[in-house]
PyMOL CGO cylinders between C-alpha atoms (Angstrom):
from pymol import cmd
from pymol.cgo import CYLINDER

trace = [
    CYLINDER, -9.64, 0.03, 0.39, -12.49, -1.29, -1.60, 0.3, 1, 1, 1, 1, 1, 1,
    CYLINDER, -12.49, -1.29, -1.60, -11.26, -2.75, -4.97, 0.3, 1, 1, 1, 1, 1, 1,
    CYLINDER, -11.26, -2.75, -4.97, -13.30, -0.60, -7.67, 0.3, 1, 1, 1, 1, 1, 1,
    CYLINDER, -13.30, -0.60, -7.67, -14.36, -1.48, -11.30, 0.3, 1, 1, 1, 1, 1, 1,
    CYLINDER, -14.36, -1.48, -11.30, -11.44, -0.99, -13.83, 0.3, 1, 1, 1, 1, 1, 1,
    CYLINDER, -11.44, -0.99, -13.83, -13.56, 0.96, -16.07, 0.3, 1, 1, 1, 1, 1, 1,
    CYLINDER, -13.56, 0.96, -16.07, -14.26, 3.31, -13.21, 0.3, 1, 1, 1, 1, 1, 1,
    CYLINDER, -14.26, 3.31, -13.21, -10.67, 3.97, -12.49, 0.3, 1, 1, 1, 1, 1, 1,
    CYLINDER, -10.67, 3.97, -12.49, -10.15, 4.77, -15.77, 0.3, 1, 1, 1, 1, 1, 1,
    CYLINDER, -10.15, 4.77, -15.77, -12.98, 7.75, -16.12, 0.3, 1, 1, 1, 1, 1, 1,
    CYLINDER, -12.98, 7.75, -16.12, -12.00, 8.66, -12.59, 0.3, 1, 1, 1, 1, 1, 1,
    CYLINDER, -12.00, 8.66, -12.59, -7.96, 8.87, -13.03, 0.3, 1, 1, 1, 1, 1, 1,
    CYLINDER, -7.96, 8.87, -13.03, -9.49, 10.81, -17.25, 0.3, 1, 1, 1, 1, 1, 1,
    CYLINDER, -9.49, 10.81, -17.25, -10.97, 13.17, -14.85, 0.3, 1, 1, 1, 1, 1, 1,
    CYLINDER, -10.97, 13.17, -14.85, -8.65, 13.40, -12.09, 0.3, 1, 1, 1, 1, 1, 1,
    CYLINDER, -8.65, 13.40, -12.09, -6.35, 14.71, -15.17, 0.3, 1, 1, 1, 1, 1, 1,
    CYLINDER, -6.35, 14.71, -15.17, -8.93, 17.23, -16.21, 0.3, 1, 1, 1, 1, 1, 1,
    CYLINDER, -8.93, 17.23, -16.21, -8.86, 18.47, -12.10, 0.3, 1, 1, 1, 1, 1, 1,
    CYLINDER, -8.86, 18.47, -12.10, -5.62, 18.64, -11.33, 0.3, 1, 1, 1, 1, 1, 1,
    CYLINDER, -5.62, 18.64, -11.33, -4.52, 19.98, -14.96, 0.3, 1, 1, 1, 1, 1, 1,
    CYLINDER, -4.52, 19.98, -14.96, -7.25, 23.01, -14.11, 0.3, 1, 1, 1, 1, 1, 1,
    CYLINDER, -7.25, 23.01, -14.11, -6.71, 23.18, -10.82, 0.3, 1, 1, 1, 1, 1, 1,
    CYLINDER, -6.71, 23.18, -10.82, -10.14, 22.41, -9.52, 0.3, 1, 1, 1, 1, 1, 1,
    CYLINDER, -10.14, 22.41, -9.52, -9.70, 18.97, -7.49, 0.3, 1, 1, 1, 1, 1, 1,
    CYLINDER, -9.70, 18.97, -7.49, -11.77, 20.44, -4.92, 0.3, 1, 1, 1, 1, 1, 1,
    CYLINDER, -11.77, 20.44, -4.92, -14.89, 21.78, -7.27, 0.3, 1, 1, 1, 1, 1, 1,
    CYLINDER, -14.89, 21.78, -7.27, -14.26, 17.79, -8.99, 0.3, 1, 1, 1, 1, 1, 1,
    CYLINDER, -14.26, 17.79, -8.99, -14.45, 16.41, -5.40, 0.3, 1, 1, 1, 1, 1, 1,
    CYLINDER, -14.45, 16.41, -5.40, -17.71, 18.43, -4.71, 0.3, 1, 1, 1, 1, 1, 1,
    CYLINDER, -17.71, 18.43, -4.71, -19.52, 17.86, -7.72, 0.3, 1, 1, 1, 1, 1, 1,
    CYLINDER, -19.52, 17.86, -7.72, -19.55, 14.29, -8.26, 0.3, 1, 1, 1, 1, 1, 1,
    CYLINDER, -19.55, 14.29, -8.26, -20.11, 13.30, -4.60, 0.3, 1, 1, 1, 1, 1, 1,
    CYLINDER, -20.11, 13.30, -4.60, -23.38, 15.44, -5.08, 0.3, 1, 1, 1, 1, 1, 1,
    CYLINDER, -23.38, 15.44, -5.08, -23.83, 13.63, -7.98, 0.3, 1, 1, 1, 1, 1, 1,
    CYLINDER, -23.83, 13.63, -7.98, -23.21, 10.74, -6.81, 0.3, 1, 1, 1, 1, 1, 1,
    CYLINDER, -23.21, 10.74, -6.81, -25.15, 11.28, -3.91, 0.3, 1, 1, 1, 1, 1, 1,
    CYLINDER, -25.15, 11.28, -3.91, -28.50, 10.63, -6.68, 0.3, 1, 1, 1, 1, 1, 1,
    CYLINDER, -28.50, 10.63, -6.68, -27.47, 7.13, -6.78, 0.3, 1, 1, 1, 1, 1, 1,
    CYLINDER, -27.47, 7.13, -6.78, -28.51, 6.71, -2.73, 0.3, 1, 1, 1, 1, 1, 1,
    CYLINDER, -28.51, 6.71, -2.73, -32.13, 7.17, -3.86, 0.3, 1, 1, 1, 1, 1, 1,
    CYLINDER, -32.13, 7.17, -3.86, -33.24, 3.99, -5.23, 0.3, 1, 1, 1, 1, 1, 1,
    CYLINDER, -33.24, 3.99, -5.23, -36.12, 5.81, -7.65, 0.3, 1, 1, 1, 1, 1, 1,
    CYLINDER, -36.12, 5.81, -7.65, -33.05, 8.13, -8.70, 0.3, 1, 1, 1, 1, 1, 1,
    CYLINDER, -33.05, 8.13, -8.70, -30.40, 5.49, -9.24, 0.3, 1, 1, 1, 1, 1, 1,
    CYLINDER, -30.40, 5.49, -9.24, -33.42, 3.39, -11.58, 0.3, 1, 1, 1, 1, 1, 1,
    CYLINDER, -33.42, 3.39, -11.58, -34.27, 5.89, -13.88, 0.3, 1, 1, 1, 1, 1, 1,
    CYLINDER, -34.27, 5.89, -13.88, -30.68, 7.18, -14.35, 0.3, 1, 1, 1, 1, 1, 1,
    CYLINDER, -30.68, 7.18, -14.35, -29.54, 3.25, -15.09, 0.3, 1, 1, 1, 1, 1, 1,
    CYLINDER, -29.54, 3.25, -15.09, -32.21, 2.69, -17.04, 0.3, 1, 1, 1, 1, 1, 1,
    CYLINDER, -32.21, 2.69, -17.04, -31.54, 1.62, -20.57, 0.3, 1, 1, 1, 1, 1, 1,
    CYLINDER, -31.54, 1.62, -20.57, -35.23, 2.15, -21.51, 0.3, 1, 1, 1, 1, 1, 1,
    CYLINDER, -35.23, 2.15, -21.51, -34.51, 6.16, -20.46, 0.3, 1, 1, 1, 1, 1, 1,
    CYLINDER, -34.51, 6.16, -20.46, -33.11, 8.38, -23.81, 0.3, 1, 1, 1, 1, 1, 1,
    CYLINDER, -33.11, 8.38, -23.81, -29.68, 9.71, -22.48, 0.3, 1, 1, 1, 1, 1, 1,
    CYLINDER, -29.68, 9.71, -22.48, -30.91, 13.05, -23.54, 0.3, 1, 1, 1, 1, 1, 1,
    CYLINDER, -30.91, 13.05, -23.54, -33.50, 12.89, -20.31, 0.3, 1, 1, 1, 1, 1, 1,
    CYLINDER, -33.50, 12.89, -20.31, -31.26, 11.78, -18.43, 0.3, 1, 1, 1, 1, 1, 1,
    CYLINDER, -31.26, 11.78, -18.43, -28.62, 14.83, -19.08, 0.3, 1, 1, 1, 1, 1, 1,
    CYLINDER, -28.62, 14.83, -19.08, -31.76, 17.20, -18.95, 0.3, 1, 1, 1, 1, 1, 1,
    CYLINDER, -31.76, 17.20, -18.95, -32.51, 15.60, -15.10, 0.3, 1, 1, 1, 1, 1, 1,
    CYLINDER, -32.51, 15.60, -15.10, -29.43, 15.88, -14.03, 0.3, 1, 1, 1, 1, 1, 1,
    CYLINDER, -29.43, 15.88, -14.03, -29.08, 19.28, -15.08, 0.3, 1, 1, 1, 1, 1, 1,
    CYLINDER, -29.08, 19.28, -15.08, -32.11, 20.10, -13.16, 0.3, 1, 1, 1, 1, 1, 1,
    CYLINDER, -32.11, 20.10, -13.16, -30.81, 18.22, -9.82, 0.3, 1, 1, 1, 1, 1, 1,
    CYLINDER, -30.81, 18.22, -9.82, -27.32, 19.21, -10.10, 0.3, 1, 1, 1, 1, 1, 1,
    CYLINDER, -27.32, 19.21, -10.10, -27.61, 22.86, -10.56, 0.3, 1, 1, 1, 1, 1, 1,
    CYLINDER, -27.61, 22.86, -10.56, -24.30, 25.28, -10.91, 0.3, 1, 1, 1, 1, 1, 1,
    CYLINDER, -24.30, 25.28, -10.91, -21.46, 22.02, -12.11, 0.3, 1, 1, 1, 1, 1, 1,
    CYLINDER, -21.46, 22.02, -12.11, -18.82, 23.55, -13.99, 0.3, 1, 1, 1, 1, 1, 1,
    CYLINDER, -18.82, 23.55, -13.99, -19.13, 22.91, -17.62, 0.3, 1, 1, 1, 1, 1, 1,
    CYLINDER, -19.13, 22.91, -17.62, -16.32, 20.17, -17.77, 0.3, 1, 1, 1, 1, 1, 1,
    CYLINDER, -16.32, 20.17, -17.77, -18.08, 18.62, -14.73, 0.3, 1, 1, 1, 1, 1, 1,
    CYLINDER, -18.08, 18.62, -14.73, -21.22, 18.30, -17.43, 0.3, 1, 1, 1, 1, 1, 1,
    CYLINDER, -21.22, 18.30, -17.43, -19.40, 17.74, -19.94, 0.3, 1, 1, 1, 1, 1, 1,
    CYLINDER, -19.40, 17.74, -19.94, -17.99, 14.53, -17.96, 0.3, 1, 1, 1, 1, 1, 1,
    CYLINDER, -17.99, 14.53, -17.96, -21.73, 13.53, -16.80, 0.3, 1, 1, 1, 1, 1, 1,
    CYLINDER, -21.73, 13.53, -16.80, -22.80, 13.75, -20.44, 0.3, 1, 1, 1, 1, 1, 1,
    CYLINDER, -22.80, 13.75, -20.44, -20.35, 11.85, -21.43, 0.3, 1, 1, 1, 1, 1, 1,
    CYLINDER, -20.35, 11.85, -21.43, -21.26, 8.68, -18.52, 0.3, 1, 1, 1, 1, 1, 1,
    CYLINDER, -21.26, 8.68, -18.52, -24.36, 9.15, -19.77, 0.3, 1, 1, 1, 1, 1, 1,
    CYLINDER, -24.36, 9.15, -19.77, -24.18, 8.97, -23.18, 0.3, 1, 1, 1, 1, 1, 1,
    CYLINDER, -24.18, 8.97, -23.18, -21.83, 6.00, -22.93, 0.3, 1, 1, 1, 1, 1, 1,
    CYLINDER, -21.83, 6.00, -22.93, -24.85, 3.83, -20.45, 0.3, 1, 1, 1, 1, 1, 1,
    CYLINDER, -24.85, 3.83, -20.45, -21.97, 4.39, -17.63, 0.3, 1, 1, 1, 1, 1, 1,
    CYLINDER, -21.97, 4.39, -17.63, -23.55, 6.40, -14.90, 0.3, 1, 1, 1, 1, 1, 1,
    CYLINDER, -23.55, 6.40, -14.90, -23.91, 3.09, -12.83, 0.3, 1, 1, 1, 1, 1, 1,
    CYLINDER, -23.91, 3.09, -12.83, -20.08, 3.44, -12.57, 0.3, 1, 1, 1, 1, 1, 1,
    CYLINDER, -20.08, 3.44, -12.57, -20.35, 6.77, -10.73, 0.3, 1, 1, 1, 1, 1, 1,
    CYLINDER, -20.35, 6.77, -10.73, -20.34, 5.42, -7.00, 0.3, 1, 1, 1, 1, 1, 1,
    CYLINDER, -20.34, 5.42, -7.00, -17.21, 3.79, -7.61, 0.3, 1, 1, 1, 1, 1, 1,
    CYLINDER, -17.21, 3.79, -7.61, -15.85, 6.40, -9.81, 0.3, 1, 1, 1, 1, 1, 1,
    CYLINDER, -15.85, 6.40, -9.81, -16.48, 8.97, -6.50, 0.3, 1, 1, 1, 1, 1, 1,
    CYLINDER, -16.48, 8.97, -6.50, -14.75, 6.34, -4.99, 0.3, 1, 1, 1, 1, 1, 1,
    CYLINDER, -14.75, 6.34, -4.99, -11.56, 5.89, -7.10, 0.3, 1, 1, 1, 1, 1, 1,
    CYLINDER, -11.56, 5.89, -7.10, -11.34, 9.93, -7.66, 0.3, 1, 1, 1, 1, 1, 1,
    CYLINDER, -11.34, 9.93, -7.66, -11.14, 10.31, -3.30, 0.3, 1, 1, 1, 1, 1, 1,
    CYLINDER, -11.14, 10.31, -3.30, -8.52, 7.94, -3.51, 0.3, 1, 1, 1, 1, 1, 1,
    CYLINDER, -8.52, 7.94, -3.51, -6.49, 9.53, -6.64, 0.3, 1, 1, 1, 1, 1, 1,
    CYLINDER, -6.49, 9.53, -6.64, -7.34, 13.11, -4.38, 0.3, 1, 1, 1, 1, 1, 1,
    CYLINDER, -7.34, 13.11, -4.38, -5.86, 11.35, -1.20, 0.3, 1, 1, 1, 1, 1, 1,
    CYLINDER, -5.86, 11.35, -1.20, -2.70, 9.87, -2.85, 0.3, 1, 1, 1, 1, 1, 1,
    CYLINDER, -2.70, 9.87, -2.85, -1.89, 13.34, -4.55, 0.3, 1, 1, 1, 1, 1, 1,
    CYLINDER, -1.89, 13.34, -4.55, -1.81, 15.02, -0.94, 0.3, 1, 1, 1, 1, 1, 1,
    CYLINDER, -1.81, 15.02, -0.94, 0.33, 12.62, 0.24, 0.3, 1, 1, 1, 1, 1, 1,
    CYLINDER, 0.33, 12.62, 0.24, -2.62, 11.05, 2.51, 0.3, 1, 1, 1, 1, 1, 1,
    CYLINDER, -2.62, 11.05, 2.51, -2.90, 7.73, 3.76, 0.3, 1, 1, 1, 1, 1, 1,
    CYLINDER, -2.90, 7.73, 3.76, -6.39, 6.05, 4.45, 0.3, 1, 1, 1, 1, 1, 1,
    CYLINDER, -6.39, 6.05, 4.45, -6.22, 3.97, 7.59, 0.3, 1, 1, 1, 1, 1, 1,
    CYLINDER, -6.22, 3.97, 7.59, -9.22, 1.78, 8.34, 0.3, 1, 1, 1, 1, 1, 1,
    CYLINDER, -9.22, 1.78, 8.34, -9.24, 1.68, 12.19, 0.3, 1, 1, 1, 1, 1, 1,
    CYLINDER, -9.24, 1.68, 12.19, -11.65, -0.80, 13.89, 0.3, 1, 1, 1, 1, 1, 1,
    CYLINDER, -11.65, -0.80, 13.89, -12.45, -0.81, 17.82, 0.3, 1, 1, 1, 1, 1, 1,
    CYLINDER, -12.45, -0.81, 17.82, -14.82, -2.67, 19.88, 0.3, 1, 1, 1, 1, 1, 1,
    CYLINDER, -14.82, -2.67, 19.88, -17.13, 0.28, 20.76, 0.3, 1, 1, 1, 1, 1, 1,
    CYLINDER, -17.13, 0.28, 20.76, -16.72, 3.83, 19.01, 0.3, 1, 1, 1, 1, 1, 1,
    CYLINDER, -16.72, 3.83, 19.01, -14.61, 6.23, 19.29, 0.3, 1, 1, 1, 1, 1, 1,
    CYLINDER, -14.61, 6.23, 19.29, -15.01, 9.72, 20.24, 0.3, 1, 1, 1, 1, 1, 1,
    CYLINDER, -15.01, 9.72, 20.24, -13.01, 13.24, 18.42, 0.3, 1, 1, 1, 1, 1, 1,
    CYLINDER, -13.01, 13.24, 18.42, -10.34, 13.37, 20.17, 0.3, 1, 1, 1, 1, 1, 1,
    CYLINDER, -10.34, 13.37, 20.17, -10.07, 9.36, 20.64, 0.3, 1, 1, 1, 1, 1, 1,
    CYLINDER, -10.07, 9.36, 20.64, -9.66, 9.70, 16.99, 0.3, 1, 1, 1, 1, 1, 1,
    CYLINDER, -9.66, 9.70, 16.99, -7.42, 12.50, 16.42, 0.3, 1, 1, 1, 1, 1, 1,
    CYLINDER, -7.42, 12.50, 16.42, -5.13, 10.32, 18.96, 0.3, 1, 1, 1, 1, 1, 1,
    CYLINDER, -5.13, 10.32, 18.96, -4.94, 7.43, 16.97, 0.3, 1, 1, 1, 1, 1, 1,
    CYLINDER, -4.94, 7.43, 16.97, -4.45, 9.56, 13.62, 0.3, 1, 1, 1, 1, 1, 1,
    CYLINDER, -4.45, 9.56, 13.62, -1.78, 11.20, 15.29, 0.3, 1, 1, 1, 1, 1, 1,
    CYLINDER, -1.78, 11.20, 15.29, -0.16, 8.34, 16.52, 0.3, 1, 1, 1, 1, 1, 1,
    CYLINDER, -0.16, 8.34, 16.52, -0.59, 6.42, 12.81, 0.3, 1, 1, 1, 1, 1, 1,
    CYLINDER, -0.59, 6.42, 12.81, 0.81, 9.82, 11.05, 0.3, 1, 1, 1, 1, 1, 1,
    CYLINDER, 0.81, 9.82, 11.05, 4.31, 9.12, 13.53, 0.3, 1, 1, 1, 1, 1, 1,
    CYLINDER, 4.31, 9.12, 13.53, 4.39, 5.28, 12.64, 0.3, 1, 1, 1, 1, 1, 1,
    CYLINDER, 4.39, 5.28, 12.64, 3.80, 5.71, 8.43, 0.3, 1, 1, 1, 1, 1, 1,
    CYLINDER, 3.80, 5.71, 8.43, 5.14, 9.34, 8.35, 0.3, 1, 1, 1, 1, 1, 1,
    CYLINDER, 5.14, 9.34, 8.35, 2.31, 10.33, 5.98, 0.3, 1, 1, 1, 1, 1, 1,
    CYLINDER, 2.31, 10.33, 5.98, -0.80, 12.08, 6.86, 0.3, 1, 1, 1, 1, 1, 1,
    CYLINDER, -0.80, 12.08, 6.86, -3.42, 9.77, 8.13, 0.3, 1, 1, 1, 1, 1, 1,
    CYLINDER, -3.42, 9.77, 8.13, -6.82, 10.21, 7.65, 0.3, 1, 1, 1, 1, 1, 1,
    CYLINDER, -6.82, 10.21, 7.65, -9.13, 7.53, 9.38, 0.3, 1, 1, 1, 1, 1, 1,
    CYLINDER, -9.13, 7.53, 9.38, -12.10, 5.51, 8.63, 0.3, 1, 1, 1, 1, 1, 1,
    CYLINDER, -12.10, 5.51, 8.63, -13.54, 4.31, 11.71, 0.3, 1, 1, 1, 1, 1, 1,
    CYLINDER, -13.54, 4.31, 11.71, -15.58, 0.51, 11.88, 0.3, 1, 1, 1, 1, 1, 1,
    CYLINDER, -15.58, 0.51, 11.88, -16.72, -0.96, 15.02, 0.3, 1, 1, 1, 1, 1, 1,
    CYLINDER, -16.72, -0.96, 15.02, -16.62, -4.95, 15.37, 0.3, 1, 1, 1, 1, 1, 1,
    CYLINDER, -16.62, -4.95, 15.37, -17.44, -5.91, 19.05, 0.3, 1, 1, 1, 1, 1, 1,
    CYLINDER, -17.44, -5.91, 19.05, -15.54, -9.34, 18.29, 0.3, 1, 1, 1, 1, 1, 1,
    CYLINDER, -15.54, -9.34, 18.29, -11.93, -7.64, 18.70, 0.3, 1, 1, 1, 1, 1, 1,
    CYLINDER, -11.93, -7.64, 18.70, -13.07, -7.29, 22.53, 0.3, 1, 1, 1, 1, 1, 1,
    CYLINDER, -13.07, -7.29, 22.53, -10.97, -4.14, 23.47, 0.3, 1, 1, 1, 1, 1, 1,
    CYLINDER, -10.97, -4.14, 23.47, -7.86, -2.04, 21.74, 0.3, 1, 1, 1, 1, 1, 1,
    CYLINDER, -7.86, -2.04, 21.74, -7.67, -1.40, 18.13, 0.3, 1, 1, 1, 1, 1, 1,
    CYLINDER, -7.67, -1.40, 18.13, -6.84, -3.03, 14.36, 0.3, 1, 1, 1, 1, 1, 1,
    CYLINDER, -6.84, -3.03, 14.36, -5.72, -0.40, 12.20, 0.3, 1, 1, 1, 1, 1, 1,
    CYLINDER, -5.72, -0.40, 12.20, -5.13, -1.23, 8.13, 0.3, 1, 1, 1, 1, 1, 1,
    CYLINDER, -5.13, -1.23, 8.13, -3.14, 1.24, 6.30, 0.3, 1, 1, 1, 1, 1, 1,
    CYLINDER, -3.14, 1.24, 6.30, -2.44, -0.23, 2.30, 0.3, 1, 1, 1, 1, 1, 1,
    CYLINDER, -2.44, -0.23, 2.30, -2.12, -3.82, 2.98, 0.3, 1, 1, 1, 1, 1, 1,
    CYLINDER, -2.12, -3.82, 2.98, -0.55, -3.06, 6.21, 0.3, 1, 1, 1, 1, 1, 1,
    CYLINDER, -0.55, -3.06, 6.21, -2.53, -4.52, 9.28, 0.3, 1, 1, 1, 1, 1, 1,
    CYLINDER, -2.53, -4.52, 9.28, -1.53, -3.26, 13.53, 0.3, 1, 1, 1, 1, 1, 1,
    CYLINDER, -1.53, -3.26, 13.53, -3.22, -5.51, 15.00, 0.3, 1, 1, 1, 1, 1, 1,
    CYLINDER, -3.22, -5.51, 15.00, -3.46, -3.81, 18.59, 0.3, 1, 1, 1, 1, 1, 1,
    CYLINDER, -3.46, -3.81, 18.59, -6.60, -5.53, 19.99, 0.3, 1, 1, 1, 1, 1, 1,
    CYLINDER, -6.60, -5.53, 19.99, -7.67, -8.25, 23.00, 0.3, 1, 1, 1, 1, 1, 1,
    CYLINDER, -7.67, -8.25, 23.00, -8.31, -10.90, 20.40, 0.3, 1, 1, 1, 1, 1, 1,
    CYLINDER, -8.31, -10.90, 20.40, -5.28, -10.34, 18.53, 0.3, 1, 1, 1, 1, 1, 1,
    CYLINDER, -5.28, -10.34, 18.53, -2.87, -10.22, 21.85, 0.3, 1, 1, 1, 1, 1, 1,
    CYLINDER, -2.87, -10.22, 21.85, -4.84, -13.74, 22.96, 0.3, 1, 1, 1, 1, 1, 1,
    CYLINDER, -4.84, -13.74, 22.96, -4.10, -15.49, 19.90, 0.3, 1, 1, 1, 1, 1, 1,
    CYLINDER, -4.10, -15.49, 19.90, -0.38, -14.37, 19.90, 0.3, 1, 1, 1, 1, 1, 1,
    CYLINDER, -0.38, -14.37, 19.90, -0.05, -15.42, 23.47, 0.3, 1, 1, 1, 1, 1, 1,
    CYLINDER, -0.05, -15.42, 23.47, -2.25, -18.68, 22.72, 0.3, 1, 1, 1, 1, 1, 1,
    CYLINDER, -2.25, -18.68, 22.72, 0.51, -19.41, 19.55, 0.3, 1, 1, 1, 1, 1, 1,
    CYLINDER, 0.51, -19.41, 19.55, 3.36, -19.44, 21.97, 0.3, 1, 1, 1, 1, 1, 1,
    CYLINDER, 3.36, -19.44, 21.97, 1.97, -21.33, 24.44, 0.3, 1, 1, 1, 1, 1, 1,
    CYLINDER, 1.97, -21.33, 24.44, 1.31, -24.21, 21.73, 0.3, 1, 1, 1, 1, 1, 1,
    CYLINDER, 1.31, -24.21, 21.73, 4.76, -23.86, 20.58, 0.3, 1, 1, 1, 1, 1, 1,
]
cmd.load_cgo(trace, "trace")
C-alpha cells in the first residue's frame, strides 16, 4: 500500500467516523472519489490549491462541480478548504478506501505478472489468495515484464513470490551454497 500523509489519515479516519457512525460509507466512498477525481485535471487541481484563491470561491466551485453531496460531505469539503488542505484529498480518498477495506474484513493484494491478466485469470488468483490469507482478497493488478512468467503477489508486508525470476534466483542460491 502506498504510505499516505499523516495529516490525511487523520481527516480521512475524522470522516470515516462520521460514515460509519451514519451509516453512509458507501455515499462517503462516492463522494470524495468524485471529488477527488477534480484533482486529475491539472487547471482544476491549480485553482483549488491555490493560496491566491479566497476559500469562499473555492467552496462556491465545488458546489457547482460536485452537485447533490450530502451536507456532512460539504460540510467536510468546507472544512479542507477553509483549512488550505484540499491538496490532501487524493491521499485522503486513498486512506478512507483503505479504512473502507479493513472494516469489511478485505485484504488488498498487489498482484504483478509479466503480461496482463484477463477476468477470470483474476478471479483465479483472488480466489486462490482468499484460501491462503482467509480474508477476502481484492486485487490490484501491475504488469512488470522483468518477472518473465508466473506471479508476485503482496498482501500487507507479505510477498508470494511465484514468478520465473524468483524460482531462478532460489535455484541459483542453492546451487552457490
Amino acid at each position: 500500500m502506498p504510505a499516505t500523509n499523516v495529516r490525511a489519515t487523520r481527516y480521512s479516519e475524522a470522516a470515516f467516523g462520521v460514515a460509519r457512525g451514519a451509516g453512509t460509507i458507501d455515499l462517503w466512498v462516492e463522494s470524495l472519489d468524485r471529488a477527488a477525481q477534480l484533482f486529475g485535471d491539472q487547471g482544476a487541481a491549480q485553482f483549488l490549491t491555490s493560496p491566491v484563491v479566497s476559500p469562499d470561491r473555492k467552496q462556491a466551485v465545488l458546489s457547482e462541480l460536485l452537485p447533490g453531496l450530502s451536507r456532512e460531505v460539504q460540510n467536510f469539503l468546507a472544512l479542507l478548504t477553509r483549512r488550505g488542505r484540499l491538496n490532501l484529498l487524493p491521499d485522503i480518498v486513498t486512506s478512507f478506501g483503505e479504512l473502507v477495506q479493513e472494516s469489511r474484513g478485505i485484504e488488498t493484494a498487489i498482484v504483478t505478472t509479466a503480461i496482463p491478466l484477463d477476468d477470470r485469470q483474476k478471479t483465479l488468483i483472488a480466489s486462490r489468495l482468499t484460501q491462503k490469507v482467509g480474508k477476502a482478497v481484492q486485487i490490484e493488478t501491475r504488469v512488470d515484464p522483468s518477472i518473465l512468467g508466473g506471479v508476485v503477489a503482496q498482501i500487507g508486508d507479505d510477498v508470494i513470490d511465484g514468478s520465473v525470476r524468483g524460482r531462478l534466483e532460489r535455484l541459483r542460491r542453492t546451487l552457490i551454497a
